[in-house]
N, C-alpha and C positions, 0 to 999 in steps of 0.2 A: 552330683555334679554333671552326669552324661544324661540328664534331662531337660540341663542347658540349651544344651545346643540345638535340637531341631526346634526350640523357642524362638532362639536368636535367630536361626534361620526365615522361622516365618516371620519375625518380627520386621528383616531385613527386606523381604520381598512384598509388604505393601504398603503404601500410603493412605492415609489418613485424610480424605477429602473434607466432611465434615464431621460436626459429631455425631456417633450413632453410625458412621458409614466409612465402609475399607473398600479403595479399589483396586485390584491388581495392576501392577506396574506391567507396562511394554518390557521383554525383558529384552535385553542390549541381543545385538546381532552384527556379527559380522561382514553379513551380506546388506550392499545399497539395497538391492532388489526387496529386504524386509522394511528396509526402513523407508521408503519411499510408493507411493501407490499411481499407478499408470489410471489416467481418467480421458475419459469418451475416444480413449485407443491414441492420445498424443500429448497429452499434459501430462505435467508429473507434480507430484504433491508429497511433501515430505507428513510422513504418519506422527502424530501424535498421541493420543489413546485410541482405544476402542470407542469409548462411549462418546466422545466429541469428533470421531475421524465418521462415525453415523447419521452425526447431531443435523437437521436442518437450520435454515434462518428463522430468526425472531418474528413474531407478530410484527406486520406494519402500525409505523408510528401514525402515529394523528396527521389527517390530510393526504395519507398514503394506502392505495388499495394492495399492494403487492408485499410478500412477505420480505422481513429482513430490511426495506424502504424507512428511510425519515426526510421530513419534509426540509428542504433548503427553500427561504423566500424572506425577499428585502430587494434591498438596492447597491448594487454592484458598479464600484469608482468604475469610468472608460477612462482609455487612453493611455500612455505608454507607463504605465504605473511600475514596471521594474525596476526602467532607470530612474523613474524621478526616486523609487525606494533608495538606490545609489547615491544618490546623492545625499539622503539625510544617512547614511553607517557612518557611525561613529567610531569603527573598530574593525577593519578587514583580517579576516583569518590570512585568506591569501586572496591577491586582488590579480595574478594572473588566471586563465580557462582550467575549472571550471570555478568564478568565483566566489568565495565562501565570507560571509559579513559575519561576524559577531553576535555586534550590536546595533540596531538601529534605534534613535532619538525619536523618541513617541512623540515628543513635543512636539519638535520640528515636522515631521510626520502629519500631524495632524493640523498643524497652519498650513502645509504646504496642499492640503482636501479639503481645505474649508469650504473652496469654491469648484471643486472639479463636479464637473457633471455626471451624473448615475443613472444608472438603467434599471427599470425593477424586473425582478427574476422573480418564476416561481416553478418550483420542480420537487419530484423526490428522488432518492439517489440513494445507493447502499451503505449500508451503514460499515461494512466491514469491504476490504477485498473480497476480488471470487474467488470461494463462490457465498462468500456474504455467510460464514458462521463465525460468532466467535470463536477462538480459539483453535480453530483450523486452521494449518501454514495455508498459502495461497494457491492457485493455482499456477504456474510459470510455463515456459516454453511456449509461446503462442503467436501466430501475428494478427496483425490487424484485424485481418477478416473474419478469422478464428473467434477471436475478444467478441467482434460483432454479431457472429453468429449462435455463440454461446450466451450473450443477453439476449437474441430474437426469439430464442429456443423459452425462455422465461417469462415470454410477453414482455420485457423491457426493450430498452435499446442502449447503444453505444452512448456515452456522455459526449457533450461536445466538450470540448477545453474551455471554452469559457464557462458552464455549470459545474465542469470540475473545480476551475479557479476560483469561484464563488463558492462553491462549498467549501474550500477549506480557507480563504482568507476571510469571508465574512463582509458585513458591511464598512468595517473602518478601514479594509485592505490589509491585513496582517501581512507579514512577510515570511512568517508563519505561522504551522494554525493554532499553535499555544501560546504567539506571542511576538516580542521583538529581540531576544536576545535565543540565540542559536545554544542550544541546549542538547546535547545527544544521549543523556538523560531521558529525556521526554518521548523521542524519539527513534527509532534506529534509523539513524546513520553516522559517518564518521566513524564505524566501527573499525572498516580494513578494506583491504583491496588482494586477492588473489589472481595473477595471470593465469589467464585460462585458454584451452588445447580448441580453437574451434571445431574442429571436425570430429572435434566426439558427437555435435551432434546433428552431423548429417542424416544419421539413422536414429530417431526417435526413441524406437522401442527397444534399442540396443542396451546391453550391458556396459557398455564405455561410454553410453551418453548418462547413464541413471551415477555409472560414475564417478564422471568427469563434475556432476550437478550433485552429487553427495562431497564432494573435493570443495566445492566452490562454495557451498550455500550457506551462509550467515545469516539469512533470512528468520523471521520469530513469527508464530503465531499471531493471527490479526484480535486486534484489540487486546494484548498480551498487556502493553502500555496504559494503562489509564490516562496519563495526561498528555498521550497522543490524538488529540482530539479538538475540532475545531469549534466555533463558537454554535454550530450547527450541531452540534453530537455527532462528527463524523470523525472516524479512526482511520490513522496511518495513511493519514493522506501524503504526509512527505517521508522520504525513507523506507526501509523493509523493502518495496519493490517499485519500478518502473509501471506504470499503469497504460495502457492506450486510450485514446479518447480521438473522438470526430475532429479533425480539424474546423475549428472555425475563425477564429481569431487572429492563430500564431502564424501565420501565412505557409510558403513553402508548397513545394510543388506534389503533395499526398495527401489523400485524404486521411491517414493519420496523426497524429499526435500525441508523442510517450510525457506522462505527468511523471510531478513528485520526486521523480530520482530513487537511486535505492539506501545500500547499507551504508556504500563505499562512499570517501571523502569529494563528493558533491556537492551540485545546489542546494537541491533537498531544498529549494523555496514555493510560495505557492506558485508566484506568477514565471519562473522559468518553463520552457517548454523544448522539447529534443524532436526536429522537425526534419530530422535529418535521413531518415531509414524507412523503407521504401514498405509500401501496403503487408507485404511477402517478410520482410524479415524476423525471426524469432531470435529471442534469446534468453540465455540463462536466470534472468533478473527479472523478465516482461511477463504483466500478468495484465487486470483489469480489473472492474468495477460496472456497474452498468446505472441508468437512468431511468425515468418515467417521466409522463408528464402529471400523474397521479398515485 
């Protein structure tokens, strides 16, 4: 019988990835400071394993020269396509800020585009959040220029809002990128909502800010979701995090613009846009994605 037990033991402390292969589990820790990993000395990244907190991006897709890229190209509805979406919900969650639909009426939907005019687009874009691995949480705490610089540093660039909007609504205009009914299944969002201490993160590399951001963070690994993905093959475009993108479309006096929305009970549509927070600000939830034109 006392042969048992260091069996049980080991048996406890590994996982089973596939057949033929055991990998050691992260073992739990006390400290944020283990479980989270400080990146280019200001972002922080919530650790997952070894073997995928290592992992790089994927081979680019077809039509894309950069790693971890798949190709977004078609013809993208203009024009004030949010509200005319309002119009056809058949079903408001809650129809005060921030408003959350349901269900939208595809029918209706789709007589009300029969005739709207479209623009053809052609780009490649990340297939996962930064820094574009699966299965790595993302990268968070960042502003603008940050987002920007950390794609320039890759040979990409910043997306503009309208290539983000096209990559995940697609050419029929989804309202989102799995579809017309709000689904948090599919997705993360509508998980929860935490108040949260701002001035934990005044100082970055602080033990109250890694924290205050291990207290807060509901956030999942990118492309964790399989049917988080839009008609382009692109993951977590809405929910998990706040994304920055080039202002171009959504007006507003910054050359910013945060996509997607995050966990908490949001938009989390393709075409809402948060134009509200200045080049400089960072926050707990803001992360990125980046572009190309090849």
């Amino acid at each position: 019988m006392r042969t048992l037990v260091p069996i049980l033991a080991l048996f406890l402390t590994v996982t089973v990835a596939s057949a033929g292969e055991v990998k050691p589990r992260r073992p739990a820790s006390q400290s944020p400071m283990d479980r989270w990993s400080l990146q280019a000395l200001k972002h922080w990244q919530k650790r997952t394993d070894p073997d995928t907190d290592t992992a790089t991006p994927e081979p680019p897709g077809p039509g894309c020269s950069l790693p971890g890229m798949v190709r977004v190209e078609g013809n993208m509805l203009q024009g004030p396509i949010e509200s005319l979406q309002d119009q056809v919900c058949d079903h408001w969650i809650n129809t005060d800020f921030p408003q959350r639909c349901g269900v939208f009426n595809s029918t209706k939907w789709h007589a009300k585009t029969s005739a709207i005019h479209k623009k053809a687009m052609a780009f490649c874009i990340d297939k996962f959040e930064y820094p574009d691995v699966r299965e790595q949480n993302p990268w968070i705490l960042m502003t603008y220029y940050e987002a920007r610089d950390l794609c320039q540093a890759q040979h990409k660039r910043l997306c503009s809002d309208e290539e983000w909007t096209f990559a995940c609504e697609g050419e029929e205009g989804l309202p989102y990128p799995y579809g017309y009914v709000r689904d948090p299944a599919k997705c993360n969002a509508d998980t929860g909502w935490k108040a949260y201490h701002g001035e934990a993160f005044a100082h970055r590399t602080s033990m109250a800010c890694v924290t205050e951001l291990d207290r807060l963070w509901l956030g999942e690994p990118s492309g964790s979701r399989a049917d988080c993905v839009s008609p382009f093959g692109v993951y977590d475009l809405t929910g998990n995090i706040d994304e920055w993108t080039h202002t171009r479309i959504s007006g507003g006096h910054y050359q910013g613009t945060l996509k997607g929305g995050y966990w908490g009970p949001v938009r989390a549509r393709c075409r809402p846009s948060t134009i509200i927070h200045s080049e400089d600000h960072l926050f707990y939830q803001q992360g990125t994605r980046c572009c190309a034109d090849h």
